[in-house]
N, CA, C and O atoms as CSV, one atom per row, in Angstrom:
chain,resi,resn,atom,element,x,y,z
A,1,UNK,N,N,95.633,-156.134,315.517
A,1,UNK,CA,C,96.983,-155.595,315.603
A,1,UNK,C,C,97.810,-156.336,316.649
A,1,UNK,O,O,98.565,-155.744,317.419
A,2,UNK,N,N,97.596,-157.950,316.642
A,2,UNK,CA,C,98.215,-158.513,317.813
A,2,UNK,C,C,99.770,-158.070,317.443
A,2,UNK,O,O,100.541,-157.633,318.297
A,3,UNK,N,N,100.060,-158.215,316.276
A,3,UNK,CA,C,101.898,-158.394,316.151
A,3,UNK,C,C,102.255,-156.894,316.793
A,3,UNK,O,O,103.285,-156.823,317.462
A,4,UNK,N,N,101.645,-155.993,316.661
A,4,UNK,CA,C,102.166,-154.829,316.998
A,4,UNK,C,C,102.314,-154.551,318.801
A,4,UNK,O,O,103.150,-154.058,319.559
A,5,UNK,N,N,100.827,-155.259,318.920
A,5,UNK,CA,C,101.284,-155.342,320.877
A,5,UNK,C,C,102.508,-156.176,321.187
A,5,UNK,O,O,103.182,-155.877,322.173
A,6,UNK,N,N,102.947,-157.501,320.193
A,6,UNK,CA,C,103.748,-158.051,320.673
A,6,UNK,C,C,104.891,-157.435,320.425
A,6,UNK,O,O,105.717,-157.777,321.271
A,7,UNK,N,N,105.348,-156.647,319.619
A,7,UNK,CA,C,106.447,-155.859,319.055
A,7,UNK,C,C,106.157,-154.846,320.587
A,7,UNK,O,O,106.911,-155.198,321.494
A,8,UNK,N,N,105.567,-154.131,320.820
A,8,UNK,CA,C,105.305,-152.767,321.607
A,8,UNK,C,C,105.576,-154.092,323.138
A,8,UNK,O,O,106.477,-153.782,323.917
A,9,UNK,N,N,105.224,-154.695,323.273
A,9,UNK,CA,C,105.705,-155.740,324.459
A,9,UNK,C,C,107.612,-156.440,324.485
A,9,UNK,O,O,108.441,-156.834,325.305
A,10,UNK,N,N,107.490,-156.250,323.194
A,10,UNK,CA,C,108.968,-156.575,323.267
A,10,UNK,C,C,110.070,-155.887,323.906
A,10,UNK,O,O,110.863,-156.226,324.785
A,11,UNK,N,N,109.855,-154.497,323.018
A,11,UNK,CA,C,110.354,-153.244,323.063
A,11,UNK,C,C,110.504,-152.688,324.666
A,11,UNK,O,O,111.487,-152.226,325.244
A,12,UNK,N,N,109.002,-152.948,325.178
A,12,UNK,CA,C,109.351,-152.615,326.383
A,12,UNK,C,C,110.319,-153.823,327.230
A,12,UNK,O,O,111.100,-153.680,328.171
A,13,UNK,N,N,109.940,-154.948,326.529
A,13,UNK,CA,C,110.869,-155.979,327.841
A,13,UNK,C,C,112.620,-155.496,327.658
A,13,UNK,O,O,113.494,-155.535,328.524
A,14,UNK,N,N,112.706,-155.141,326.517
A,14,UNK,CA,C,114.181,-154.423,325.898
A,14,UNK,C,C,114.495,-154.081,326.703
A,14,UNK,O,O,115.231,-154.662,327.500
A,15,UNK,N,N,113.797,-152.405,326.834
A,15,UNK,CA,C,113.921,-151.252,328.054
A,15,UNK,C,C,114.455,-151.581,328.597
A,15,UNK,O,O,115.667,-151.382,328.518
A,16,UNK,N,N,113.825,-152.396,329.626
A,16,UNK,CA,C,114.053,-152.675,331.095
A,16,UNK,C,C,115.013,-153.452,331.195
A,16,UNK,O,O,115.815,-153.212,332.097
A,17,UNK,N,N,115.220,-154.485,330.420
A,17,UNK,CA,C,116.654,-155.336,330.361
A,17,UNK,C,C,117.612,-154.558,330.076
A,17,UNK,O,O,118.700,-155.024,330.413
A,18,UNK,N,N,117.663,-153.276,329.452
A,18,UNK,CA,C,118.614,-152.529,329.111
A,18,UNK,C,C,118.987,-151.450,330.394
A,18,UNK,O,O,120.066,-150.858,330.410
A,19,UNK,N,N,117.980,-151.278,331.438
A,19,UNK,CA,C,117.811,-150.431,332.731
A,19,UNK,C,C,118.498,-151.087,333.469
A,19,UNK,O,O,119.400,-150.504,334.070
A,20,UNK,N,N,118.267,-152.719,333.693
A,20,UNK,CA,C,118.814,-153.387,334.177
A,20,UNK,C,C,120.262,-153.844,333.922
A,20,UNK,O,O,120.759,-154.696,334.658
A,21,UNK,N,N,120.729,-153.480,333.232
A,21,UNK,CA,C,121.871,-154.278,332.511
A,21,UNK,C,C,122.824,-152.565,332.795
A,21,UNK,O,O,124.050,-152.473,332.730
A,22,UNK,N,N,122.121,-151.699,333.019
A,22,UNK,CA,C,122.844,-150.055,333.129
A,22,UNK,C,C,123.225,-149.990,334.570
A,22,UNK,O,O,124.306,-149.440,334.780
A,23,UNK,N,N,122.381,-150.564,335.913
A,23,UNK,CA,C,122.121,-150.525,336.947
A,23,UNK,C,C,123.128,-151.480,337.609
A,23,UNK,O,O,123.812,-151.370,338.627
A,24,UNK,N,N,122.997,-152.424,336.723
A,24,UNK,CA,C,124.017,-153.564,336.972
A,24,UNK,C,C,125.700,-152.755,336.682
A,24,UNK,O,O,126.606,-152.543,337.488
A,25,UNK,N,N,125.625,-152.519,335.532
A,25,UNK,CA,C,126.999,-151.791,335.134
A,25,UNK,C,C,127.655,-151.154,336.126
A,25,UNK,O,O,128.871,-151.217,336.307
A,26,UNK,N,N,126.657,-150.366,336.960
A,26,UNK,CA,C,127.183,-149.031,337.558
A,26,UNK,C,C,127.580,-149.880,338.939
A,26,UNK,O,O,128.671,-149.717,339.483
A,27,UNK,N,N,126.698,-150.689,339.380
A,27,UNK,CA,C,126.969,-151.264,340.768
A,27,UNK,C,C,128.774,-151.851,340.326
A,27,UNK,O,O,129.713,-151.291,340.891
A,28,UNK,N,N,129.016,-152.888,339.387
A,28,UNK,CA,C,130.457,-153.319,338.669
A,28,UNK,C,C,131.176,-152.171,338.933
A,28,UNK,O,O,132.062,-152.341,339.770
A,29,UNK,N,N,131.057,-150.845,338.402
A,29,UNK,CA,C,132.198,-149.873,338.251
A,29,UNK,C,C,132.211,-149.247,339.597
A,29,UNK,O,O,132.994,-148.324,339.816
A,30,UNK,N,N,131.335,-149.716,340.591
A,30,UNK,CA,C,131.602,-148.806,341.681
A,30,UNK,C,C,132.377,-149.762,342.875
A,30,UNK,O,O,132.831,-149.338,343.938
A,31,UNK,N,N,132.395,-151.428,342.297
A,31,UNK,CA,C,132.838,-152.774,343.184
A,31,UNK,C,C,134.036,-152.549,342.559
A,31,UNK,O,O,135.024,-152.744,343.266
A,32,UNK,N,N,134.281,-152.085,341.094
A,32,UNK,CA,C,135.978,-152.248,340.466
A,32,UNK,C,C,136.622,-151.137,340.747
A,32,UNK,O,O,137.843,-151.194,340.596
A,33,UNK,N,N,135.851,-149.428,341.371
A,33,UNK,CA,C,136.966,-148.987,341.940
A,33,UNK,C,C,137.046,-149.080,343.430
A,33,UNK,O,O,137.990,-148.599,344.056
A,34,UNK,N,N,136.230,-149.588,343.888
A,34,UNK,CA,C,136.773,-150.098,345.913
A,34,UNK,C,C,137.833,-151.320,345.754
A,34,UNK,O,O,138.603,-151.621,346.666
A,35,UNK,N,N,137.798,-151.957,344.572
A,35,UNK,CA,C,138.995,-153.558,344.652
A,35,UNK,C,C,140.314,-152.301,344.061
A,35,UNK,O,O,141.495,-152.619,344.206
A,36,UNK,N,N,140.110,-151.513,343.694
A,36,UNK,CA,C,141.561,-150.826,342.884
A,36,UNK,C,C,141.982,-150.442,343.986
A,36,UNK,O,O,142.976,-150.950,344.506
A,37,UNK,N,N,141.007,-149.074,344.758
A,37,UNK,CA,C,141.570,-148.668,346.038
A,37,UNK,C,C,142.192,-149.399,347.440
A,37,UNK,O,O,142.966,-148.838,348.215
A,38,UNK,N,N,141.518,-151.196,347.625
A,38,UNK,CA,C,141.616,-151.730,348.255
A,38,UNK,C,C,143.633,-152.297,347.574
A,38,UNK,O,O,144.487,-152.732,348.347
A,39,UNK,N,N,143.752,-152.187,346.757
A,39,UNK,CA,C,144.582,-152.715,345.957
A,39,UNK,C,C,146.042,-151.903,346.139
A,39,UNK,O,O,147.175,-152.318,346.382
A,40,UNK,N,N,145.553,-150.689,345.933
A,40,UNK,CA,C,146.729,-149.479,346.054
A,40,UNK,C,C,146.937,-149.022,348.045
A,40,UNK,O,O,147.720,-148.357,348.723
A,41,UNK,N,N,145.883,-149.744,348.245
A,41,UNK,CA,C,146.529,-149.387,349.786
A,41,UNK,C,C,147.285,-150.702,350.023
A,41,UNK,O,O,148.432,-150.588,350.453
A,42,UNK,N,N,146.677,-152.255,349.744
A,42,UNK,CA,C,147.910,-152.869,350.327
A,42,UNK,C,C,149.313,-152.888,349.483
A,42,UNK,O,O,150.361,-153.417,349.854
A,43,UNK,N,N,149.120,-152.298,348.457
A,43,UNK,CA,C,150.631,-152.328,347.642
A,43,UNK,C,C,150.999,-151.077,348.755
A,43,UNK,O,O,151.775,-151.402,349.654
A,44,UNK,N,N,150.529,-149.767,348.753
A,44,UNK,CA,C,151.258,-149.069,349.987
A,44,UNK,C,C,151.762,-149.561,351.330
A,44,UNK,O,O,152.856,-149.334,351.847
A,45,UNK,N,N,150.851,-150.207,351.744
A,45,UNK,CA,C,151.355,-151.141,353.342
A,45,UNK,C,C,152.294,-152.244,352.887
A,45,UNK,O,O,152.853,-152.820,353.821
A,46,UNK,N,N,152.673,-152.776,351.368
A,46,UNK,CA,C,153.670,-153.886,351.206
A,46,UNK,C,C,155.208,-153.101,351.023
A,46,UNK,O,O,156.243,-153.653,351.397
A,47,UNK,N,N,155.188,-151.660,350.356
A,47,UNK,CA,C,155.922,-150.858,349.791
A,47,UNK,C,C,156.735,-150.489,351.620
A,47,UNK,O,O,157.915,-150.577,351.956
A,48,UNK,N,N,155.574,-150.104,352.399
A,48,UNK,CA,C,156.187,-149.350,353.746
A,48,UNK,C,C,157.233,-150.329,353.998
A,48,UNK,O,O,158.445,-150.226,353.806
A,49,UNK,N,N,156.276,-151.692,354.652
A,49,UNK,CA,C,156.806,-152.678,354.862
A,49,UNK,C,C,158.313,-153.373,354.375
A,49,UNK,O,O,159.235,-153.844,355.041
A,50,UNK,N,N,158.177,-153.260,353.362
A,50,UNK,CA,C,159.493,-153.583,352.500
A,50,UNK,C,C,160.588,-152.262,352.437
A,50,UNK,O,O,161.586,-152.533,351.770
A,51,UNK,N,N,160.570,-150.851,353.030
A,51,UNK,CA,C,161.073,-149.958,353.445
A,51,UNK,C,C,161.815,-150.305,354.762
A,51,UNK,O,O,163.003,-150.416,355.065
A,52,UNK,N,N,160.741,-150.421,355.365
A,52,UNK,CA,C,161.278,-150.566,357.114
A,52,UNK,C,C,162.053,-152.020,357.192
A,52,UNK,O,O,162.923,-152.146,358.054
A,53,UNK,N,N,161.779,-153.029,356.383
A,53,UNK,CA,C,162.838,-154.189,356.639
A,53,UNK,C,C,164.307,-153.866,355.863
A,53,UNK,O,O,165.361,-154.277,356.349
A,54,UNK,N,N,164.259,-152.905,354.311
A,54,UNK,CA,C,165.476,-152.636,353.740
A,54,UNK,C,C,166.315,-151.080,354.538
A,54,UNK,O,O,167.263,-150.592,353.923
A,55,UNK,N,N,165.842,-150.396,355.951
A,55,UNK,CA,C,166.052,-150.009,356.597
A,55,UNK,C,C,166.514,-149.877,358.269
A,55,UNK,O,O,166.976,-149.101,359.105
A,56,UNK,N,N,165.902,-151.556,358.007
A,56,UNK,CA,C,166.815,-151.944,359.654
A,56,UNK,C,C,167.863,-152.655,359.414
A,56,UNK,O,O,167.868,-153.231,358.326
A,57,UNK,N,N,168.637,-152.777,360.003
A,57,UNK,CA,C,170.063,-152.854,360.653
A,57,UNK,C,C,170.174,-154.266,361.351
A,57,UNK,O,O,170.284,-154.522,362.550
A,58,UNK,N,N,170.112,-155.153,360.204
A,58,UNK,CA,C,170.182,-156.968,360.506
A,58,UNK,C,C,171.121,-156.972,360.189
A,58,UNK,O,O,171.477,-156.585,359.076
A,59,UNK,N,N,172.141,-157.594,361.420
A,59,UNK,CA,C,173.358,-158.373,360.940
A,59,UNK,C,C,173.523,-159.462,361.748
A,59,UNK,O,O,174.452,-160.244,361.547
């Protein structure tokens, strides 16, 4: 029954590439929302910024 260990060997290398490939995912979605948050604070500090210069009194 070699083909069947190699099938039952496959299957498992699947798995784990598929564990891996889930593990991987999650680390991505947790790096793409710290770059969003990192993102929406400096658009807030560019927004202030661009407040306080269309609020002072240059002439």
């Amino acid at each position: 029954m070699e083909i069947l260990d190699k099938l039952e060997e496959r299957i498992h290398n699947l798995l784990r590439r598929v564990q891996s490939l889930e593990e991987e995912n999650r680390g991505l979605k947790r790096e793409l929302e710290q770059e969003r948050e990192n993102k929406e604070y400096v658009t807030q500090k560019l927004d202030d910024l661009l407040q306080k210069i269309d609020e002072a009194d240059i002439t």
